[in-house]
N, C-alpha and C positions, 0 to 999 in steps of 0.2 A: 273571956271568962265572965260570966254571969257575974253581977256584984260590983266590978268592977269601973272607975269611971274611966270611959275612953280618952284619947289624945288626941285633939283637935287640929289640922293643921289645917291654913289657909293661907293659900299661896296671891297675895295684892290683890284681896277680895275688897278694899276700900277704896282703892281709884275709879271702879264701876260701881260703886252705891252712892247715894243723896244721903242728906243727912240723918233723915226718917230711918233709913234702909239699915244707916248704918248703929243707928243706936239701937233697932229692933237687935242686930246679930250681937251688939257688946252684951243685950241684955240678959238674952240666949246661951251667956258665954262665963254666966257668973260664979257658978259651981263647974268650973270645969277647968280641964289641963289642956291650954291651946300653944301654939306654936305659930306665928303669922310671920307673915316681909310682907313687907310695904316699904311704899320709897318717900311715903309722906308719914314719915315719922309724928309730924303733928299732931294729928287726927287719933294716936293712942297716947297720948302722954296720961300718968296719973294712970294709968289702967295693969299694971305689972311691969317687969322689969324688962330693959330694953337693953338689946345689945345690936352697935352699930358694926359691920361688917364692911370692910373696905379692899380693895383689893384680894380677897379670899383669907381675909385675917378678921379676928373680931376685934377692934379696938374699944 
């Protein structure tokens, strides 16, 4: 729908990026509704809310 802002998802788009790479996409990313995994939690902290998923549960 026209108007609307889209739902971003990116499936451990930051284990293939450098660190340039990766602050171009956070910066890309700041009016927007994203959805990410990654398994290097580090590299978003401070950036929205984080939910860790462990054996097919969120804890």
């Amino acid at each position: 729908m026209r108007g609307e802002t889209p739902v971003i998802i990116l499936d451990d788009i930051l284990s293939e990026l450098d660190r340039t790479r990766r602050a171009f996409i956070f910066k890309g990313l700041d009016d927007s509704q994203c959805i990410m995994s990654t398994c290097e939690s580090q590299k978003v902290k401070n950036r929205g809310n984080i939910l860790k998923v462990s054996k097919g549960r969120i804890i």
